[in-house]
C-alpha positions in Angstrom: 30.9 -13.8 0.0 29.1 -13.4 3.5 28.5 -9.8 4.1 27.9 -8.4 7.4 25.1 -5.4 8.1 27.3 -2.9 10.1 25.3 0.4 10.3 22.0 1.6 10.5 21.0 5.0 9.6 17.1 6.2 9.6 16.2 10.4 8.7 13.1 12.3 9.5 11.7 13.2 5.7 8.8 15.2 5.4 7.5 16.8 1.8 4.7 20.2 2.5 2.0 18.7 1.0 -0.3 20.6 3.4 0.4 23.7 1.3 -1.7 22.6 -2.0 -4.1 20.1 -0.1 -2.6 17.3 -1.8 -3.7 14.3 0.2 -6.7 15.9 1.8 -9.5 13.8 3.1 -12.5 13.9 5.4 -10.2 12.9 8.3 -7.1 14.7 7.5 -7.4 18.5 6.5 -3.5 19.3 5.9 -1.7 16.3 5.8 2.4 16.6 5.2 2.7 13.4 3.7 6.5 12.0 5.2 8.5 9.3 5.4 11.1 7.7 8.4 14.0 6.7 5.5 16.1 3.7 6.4 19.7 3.0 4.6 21.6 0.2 5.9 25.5 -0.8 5.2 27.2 -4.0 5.1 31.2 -4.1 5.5 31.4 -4.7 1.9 30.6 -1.2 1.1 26.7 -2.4 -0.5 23.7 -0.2 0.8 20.2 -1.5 1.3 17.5 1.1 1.6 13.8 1.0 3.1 10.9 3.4 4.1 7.5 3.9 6.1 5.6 6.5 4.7 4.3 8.6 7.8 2.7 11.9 7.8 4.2 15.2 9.5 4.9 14.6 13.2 4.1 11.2 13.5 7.3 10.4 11.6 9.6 11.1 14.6 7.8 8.3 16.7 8.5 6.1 13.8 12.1 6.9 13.8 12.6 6.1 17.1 10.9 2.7 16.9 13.4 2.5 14.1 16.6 2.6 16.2 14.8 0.9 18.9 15.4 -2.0 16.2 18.4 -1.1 14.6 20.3 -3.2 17.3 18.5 -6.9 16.0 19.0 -5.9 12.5 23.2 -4.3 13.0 25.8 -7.4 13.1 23.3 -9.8 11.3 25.1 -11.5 8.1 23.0 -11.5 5.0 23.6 -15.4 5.0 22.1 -15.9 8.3 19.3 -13.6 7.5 18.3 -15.0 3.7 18.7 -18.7 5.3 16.2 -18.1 8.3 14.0 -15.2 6.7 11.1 -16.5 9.4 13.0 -16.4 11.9 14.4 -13.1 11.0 11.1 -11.6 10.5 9.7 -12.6 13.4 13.1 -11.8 15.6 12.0 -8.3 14.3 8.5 -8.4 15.1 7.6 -10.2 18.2 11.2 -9.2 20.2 10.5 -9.9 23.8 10.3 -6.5 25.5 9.2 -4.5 22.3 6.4 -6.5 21.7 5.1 -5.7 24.7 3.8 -2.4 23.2 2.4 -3.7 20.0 2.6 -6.0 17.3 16.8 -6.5 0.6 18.3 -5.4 -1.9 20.0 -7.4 -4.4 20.6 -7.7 -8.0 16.9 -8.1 -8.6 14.2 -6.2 -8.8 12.0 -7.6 -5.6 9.4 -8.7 -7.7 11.3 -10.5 -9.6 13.1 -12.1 -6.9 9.8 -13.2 -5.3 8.5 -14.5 -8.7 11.3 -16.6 -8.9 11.7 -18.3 -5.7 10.8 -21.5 -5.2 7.6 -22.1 -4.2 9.0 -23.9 -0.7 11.7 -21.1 -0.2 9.1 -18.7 0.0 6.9 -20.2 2.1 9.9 -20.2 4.5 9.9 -16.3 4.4 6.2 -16.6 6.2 5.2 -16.3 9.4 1.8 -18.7 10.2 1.7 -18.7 13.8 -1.8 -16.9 14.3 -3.4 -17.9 10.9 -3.8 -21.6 10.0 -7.1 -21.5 11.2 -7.2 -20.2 8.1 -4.5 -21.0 5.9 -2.3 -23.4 6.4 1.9 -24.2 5.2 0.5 -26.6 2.9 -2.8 -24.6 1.3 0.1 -21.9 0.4 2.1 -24.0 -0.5 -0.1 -25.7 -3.0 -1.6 -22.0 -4.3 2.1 -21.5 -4.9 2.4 -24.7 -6.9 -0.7 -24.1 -8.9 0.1 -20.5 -9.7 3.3 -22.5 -11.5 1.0 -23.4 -14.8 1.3 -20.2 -17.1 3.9 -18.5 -14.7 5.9 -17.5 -17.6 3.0 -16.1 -20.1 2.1 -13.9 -17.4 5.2 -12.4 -16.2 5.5 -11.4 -20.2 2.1 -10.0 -20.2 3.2 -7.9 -17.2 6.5 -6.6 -18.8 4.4 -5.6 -22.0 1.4 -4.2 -20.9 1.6 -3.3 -17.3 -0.7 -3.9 -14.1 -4.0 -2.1 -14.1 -4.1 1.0 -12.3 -6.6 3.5 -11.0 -6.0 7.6 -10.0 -6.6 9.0 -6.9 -4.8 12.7 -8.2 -8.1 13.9 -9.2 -10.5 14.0 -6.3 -9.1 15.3 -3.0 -11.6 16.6 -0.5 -9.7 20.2 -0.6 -9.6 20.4 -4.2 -11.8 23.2 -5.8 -14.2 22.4 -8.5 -12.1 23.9 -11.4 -9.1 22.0 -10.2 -11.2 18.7 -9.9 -12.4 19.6 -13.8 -8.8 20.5 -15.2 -7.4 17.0 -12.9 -10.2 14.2 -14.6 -10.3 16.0 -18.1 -6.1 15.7 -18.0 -6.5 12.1 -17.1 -9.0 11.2 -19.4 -7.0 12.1 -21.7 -4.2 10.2 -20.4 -6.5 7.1 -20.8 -7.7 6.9 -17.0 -11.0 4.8 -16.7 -10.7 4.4 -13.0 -10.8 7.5 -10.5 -11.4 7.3 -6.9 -13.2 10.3 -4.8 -12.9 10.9 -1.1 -16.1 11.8 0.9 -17.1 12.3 4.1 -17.6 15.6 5.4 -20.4 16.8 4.3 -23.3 14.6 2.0 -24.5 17.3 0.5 -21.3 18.6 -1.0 -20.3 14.8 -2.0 -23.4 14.5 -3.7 -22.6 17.3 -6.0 -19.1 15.8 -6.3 -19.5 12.8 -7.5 -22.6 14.2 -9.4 -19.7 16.3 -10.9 -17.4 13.5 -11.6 -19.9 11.1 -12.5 -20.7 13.8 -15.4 -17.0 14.5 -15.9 -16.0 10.3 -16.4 -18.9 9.1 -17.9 -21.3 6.2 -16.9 -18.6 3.6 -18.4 -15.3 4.2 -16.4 -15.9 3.1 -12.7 -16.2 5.0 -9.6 -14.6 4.4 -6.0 -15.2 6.7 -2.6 -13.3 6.5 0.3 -14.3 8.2 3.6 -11.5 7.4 5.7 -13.0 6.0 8.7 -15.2 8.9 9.2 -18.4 7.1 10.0 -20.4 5.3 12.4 -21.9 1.7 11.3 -25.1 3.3 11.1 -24.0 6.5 9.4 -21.7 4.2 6.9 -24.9 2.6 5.4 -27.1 5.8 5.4 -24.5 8.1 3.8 -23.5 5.6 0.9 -27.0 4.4 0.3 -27.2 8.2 -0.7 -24.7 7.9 -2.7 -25.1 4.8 -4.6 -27.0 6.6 -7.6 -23.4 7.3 -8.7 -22.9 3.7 -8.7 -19.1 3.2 -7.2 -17.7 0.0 -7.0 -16.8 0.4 -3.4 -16.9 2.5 -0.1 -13.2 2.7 1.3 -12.3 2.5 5.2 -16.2 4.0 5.7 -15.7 3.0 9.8 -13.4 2.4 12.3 -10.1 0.3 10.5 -10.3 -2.3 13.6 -13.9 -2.9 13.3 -13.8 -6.2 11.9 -17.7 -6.8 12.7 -18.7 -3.2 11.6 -17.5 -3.9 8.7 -19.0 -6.9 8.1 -23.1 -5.0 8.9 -22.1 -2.4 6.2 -20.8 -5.4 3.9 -24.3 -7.0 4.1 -26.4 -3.8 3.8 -24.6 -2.3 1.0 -24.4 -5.6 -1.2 -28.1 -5.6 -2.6 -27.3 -2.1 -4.2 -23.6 -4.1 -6.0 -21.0 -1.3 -3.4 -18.4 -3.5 -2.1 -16.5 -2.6 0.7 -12.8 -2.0 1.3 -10.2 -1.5 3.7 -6.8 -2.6 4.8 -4.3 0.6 5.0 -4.7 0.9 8.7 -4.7 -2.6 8.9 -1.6 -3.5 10.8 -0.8 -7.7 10.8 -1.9 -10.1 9.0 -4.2 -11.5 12.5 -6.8 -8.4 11.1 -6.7 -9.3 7.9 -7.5 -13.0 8.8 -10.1 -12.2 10.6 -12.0 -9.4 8.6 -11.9 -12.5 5.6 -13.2 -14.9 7.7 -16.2 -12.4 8.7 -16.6 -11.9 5.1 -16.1 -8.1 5.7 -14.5 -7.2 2.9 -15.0 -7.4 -0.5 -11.5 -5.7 -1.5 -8.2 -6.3 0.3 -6.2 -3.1 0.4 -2.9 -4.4 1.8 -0.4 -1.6 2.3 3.4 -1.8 2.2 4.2 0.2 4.9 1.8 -0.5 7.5 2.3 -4.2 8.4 5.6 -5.9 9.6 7.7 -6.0 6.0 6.8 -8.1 2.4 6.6 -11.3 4.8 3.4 -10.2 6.8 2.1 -9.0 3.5 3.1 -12.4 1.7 0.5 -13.9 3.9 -2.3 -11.5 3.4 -2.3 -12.4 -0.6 -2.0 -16.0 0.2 -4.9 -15.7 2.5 -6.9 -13.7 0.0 -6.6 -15.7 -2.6 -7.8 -18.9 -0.7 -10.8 -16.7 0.5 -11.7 -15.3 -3.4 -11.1 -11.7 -2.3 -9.8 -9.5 -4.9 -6.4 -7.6 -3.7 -6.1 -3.9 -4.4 -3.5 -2.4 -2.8 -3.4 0.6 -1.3 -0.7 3.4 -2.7 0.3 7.3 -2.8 2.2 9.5 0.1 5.8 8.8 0.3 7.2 5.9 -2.4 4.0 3.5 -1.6 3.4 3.5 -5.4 7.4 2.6 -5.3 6.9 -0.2 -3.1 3.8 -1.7 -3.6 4.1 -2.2 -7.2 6.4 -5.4 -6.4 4.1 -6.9 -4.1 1.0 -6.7 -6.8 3.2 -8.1 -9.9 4.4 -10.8 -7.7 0.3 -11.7 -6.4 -0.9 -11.5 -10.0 2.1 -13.6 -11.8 2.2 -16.1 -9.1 -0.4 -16.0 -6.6 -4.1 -15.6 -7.8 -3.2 -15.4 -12.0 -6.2 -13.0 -12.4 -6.7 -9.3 -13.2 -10.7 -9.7 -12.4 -11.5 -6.5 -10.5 -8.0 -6.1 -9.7 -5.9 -2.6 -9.9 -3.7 -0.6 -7.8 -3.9 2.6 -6.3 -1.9 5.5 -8.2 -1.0 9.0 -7.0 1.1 10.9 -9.2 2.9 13.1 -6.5 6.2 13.0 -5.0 8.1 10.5 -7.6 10.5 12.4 -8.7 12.4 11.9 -5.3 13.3 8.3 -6.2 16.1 7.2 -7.8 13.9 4.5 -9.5 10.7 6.2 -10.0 7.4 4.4 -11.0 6.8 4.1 -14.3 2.9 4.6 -15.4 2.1 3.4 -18.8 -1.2 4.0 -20.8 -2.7 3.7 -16.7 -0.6 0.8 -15.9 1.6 0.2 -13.6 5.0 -0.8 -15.4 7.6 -3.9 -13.9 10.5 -1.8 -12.3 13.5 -3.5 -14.0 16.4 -1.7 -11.2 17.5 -4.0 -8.6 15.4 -3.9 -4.8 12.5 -2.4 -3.8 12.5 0.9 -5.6 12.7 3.3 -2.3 16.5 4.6 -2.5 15.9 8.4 -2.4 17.9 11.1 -4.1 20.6 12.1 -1.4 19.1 16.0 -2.7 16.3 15.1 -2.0 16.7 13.7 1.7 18.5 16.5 2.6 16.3 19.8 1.4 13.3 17.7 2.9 14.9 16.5 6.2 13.2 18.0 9.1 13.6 20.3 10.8 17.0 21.2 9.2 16.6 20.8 5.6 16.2 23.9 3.3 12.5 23.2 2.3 11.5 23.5 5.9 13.6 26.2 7.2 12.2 28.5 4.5 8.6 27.7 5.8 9.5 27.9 9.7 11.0 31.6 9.0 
């Protein structure tokens, strides 16, 4: 029965994460980590629900690019939209006057409904204007029709054991020592053997951190540090050649996001000491990502499922990735990206690249229990959601105490 999207609703949520220095980084000292929160309607009474996770103010430019939208996306059947989902995407995405100032639920869970579309039907959802110089219709298509062989052992493997995950909960740069103890012994315990630490803002205090976690994780479980683009080139290389005693498997977002070259310099100079290099959660189309894998600039792809234009764009970054034999490792946390990026990984592993070698997805444990669906973490794995869509509907509670500026949460912190 053809159902017809007839409203558009998008709300300003933001959570106070500021208050405990959850999130806290060398780039963002108290960060209320937020979300612009979409539900749409069809005139058969069926809701569709979608987020961008955003943080504090910058939500309400969001919001407004959100209705700026709403009126391409309100009056669209779903038929029209499932049977043109290029066209659709890019309808959205390069819109004549909009572009101008820069670049579904069902009965499914999505990764499940990605895993088993045809291989042809999805390559329909893709966009590859910009890209064949490095990937073309056909290369996806026949990584799609590879991936085929043993498509059905590893979808089982997934829904027993999980996707491998690593902790970012432990390490913030406001954190205080005792906390930082109290967070890696409790996720030892909860058999964590991956733990990410975020530098940057002063050497000689990251040097005793990851001295301290080092210590704290033993010389087994494996180390990642992220600065968030707080360096120069220059200073990128120096600082984590200072660093490297603590032997991490990479240096995230050490330089400026759009750097594609800078990357590449730190890529080179860091490889004879085994640090790779990632990035990708500022990384806004799929034209960036192209690019930083043809400079060989990356050595992990951080895709994020908020940042670029919808799943499509992201489609193409681990179709591109896989041709290029970079490792995908998504980027998660803030508001439901642990929600929503869980499909796109299950989906790369079971029918893109088939591997798990130094793969994993990023995990923060906060703000889950505002989702209807929340992610489920198993013995640090990341566990197939089994409700339908993309597991961002958020409790109508929750939306409401957290709505800004009106909700209850804020109004007892404004006065």
């Amino acid at each position: 029965m053809t159902q017809t999207i007839v409203k558009l609703t998008v709300r300003d949520v933001r959570f106070p994460t500021s208050l405990e220095k959850h999130g806290s980084d060398a780039m963002h000292a108290d960060p209320d980590y937020s979300a612009a929160y979409v539900v749409i309607e069809t005139d058969k009474g069926k809701r569709g629900y979608g987020l961008t996770f955003t943080c504090g103010r910058g939500t309400e430019i969001v919001v407004c690019a959100v209705k700026a939208l709403s009126a391409l996306v309100v009056g669209k059947s779903l038929e029209e939209i499932v049977n043109d989902f290029r066209g659709f995407y890019r309808n959205l995405s390069s819109e004549p006057q909009m572009r101008w100032i820069g670049p579904e639920k069902g009965g499914k869970p999505l990764w499940k409904l990605l895993v088993d579309m045809d291989p042809k039907k999805l390559i329909s959802c893709i966009d590859f204007r910009y890209i064949t110089d490095a990937l073309t219709e056909q290369e996806a298509l026949d990584i799609l029709v590879k991936a085929q062989a043993g498509k059905q052992q590893r979808e089982e493997q997934m829904l027993k054991e999980g996707y491998p995950a690593y902790t970012t909960s432990c390490a913030w740069l406001g954190y205080s020592d005792q906390l930082l103890k109290q967070l890696c012994t409790n996720a030892l315990n909860d058999g964590w053997t991956k733990f990410k630490v975020k530098v940057g803002a002063d050497l000689e205090d990251d040097i005793r951190r990851c001295r301290l976690i080092r210590q704290m994780i033993g010389p087994n479980n494996t180390m990642m540090i992220d600065a968030n683009q707080r360096w120069d080139v220059g200073e990128s290389i120096t600082w984590v050649t200072k660093l490297a005693e603590f032997k991490p498997l990479w240096i995230e977002e050490p330089t400026c996001p759009d750097d594609v070259l800078g990357h590449a310099a730190i890529s080179k100079a860091l490889a004879p000491l085994g640090i790779g290099v990632a990035s990708g959660e500022q990384c806004h189309n799929r034209v960036m990502f192209k690019q930083f894998l043809q400079a060989s600039a990356l050595q992990f792809i951080q895709i994020d499922s908020c940042r670029m234009g919808s799943v499509n764009e992201n489609l193409a970054v681990l179709l591109m990735s896989h041709k290029f034999k970079v490792p995908v490792c998504p980027h998660a946390g803030g508001v439901g990206l642990c929600e929503l990026v869980q499909h796109l990984i299950l989906f790369d592993y079971i029918s893109v690249s088939a591997s798990l070698d130094n793969r994993m997805c990023e995990y923060v444990e906060h703000l889950h229990e505002h989702f209807t669906s929340p992610v489920v973490i198993k013995n640090a794995r990341y566990m197939p959601p089994k409700d339908a869509g993309y597991s961002c509907e958020m409790l109508e509670s929750s939306v409401k105490s957290h709505q800004y500026p009106d909700g209850d949460v804020w109004r007892k912190l404004q006065g």
